[in-house]
C-alpha positions in Angstrom: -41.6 15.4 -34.0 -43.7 13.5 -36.4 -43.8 15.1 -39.6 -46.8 15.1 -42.0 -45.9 14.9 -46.1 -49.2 14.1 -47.6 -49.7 12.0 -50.5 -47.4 11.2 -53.1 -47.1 13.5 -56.8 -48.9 11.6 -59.6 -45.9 9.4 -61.1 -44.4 8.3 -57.8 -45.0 5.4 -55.5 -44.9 5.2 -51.8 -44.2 1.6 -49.9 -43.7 0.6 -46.0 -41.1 -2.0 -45.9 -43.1 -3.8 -43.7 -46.2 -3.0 -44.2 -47.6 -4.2 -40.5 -49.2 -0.7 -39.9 -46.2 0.0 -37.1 -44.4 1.8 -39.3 -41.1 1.1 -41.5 -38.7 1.9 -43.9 -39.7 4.5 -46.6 -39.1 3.5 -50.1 -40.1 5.1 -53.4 -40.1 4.5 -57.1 -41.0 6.7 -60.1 -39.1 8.1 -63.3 -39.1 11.6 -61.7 -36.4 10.2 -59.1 -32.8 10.8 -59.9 -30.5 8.2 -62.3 -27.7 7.9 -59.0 -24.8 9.0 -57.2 -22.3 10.4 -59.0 -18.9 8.6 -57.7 -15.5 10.6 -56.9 -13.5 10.4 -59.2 -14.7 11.8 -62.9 -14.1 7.9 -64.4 -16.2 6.1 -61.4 -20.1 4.6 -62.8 -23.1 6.1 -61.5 -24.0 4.4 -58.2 -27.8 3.6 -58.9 -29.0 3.0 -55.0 -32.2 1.0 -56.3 -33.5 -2.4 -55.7 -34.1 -4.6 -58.3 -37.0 -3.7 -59.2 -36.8 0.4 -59.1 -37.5 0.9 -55.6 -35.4 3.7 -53.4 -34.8 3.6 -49.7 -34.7 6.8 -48.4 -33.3 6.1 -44.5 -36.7 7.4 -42.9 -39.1 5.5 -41.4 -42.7 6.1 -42.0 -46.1 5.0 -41.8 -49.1 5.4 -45.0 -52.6 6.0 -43.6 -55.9 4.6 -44.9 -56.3 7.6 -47.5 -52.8 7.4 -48.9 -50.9 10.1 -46.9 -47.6 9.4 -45.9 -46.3 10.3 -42.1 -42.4 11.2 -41.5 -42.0 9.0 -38.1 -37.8 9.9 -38.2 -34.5 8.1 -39.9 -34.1 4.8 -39.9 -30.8 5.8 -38.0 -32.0 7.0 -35.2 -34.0 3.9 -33.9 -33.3 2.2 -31.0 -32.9 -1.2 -30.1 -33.1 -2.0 -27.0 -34.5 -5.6 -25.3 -35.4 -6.7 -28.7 -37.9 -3.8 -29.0 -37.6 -1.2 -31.7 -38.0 2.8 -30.6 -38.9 5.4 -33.2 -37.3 8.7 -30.9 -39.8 11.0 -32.3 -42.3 9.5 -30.5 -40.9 9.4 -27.3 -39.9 13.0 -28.2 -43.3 13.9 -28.9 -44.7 12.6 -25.5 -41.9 14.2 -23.5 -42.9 17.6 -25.0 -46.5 17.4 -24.4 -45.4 17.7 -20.7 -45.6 21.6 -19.8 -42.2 21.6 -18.3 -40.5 20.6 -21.4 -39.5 23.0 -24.0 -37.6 20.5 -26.4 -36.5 17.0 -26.3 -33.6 14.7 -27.8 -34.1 10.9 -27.5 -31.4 8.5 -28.7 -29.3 4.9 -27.9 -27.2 4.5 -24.9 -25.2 1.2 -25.2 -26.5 -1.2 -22.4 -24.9 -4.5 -21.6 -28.3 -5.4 -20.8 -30.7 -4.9 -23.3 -28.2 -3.7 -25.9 -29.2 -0.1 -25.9 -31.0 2.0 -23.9 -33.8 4.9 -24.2 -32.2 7.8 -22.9 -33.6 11.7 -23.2 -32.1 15.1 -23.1 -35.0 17.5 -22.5 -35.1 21.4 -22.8 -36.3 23.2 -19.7 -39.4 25.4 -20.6 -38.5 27.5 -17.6 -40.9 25.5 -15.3 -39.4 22.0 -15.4 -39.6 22.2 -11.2 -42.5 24.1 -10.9 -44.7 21.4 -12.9 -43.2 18.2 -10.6 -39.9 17.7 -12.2 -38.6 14.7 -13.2 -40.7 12.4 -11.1 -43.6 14.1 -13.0 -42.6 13.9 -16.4 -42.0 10.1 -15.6 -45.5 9.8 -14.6 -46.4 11.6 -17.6 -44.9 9.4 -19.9 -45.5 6.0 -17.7 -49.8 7.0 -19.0 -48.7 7.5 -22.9 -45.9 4.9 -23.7 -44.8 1.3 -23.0 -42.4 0.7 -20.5 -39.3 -0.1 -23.5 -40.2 3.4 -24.8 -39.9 5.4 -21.3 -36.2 6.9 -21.2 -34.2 5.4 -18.2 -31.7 8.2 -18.4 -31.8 11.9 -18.3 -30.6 15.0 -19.0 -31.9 18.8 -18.0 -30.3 21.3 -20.2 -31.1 25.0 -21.3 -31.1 24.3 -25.1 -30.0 21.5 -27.1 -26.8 21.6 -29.3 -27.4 22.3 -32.7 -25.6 21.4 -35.8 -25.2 24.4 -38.6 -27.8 23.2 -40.6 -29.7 24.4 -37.3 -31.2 20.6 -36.6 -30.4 19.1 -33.1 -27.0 17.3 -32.6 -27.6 13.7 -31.5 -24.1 12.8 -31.4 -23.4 16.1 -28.8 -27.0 14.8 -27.0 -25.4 11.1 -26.6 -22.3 12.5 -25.4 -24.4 14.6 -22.9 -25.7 11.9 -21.7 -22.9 9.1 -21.1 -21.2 12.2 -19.3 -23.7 12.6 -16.7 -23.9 8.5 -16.3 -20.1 9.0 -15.9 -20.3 11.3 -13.3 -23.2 9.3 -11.9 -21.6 6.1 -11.8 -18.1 7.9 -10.3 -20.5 9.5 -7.2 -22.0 6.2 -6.5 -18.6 4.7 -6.2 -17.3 7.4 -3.6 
């Protein structure tokens, strides 16, 4: 999902790092921001995680609109890399979910000795994943709203994703979902 913050309290600034308009890495400055990290041990400095000249990345990538309000696209982290191409997962998660037969979706990396990684998707089924064309029709779907390096070229159907106990989804268990069904793909199309 693509989450909407607004614009920034008086005192603190907002920059894309770059600032093309696609979208980038989210970095803030202002004296309401914490001094640092405290270290380990009770004798370790501060660790002061700012550039030079005051700025803070915070690991999200995000895009500033034309009246100043910033938009949550996901973590840096979670991109994907794959052909040379960058992939925000929240996007493709958002287009896999406008599709009536998905409930939910999980996009992330699958290592590729092709393009380096792949898009890959484990998607929720709303109970009418067959009934609305399965997955020939959400690849259809998705052919009409993203670029052929966003579309997921691997797949999972599941009942509900796997949640951490913070209650946000598990991409680690998703990617593991995943490589096990290429494994077991991969070991039927060698029988």
């Amino acid at each position: 999902a693509l989450w909407g913050v607004g614009a920034a309290v008086p005192g603190v600034e907002v920059r894309i790092v770059p600032s093309d308009g696609a979208g980038g890495s989210v970095r803030i400055r202002g004296a309401m921001l914490f001094d640092g990290y405290l270290g380990s041990e009770p004798d370790a400095p501060l660790v002061r995680p700012f550039d030079a000249d005051g700025w803070f990345d915070t690991g999200d990538l995000g895009v500033v609109d034309g009246v100043g309000r910033l938009r949550i696209l996901g973590r840096g982290s979670d991109r994907i890399l794959t052909g040379g191409e960058n992939v925000d997962p929240a996007e493709v998660e958002a287009a896999v979910v406008e599709w009536p037969g998905a409930e939910a979706a999980c996009v992330v990396g699958l290592d590729d000795d092709e393009w380096g990684e792949r898009v890959a998707a484990v998607v929720v089924d709303a109970g009418r994943f067959e009934a609305a064309g399965g997955l020939a029709a959400l690849e259809d779907h998705l052919r009409a709203r993203l670029a052929g390096f966003k579309r997921p070229r691997s797949w999972r159907v599941v009942e509900g994703l796997p949640l951490l106990p913070s209650g946000k989804v598990d991409r680690r268990a998703c990617r593991l979902l995943l490589v096990e069904s290429d494994n077991a793909s991969s070991a039927e199309a060698l029988r």
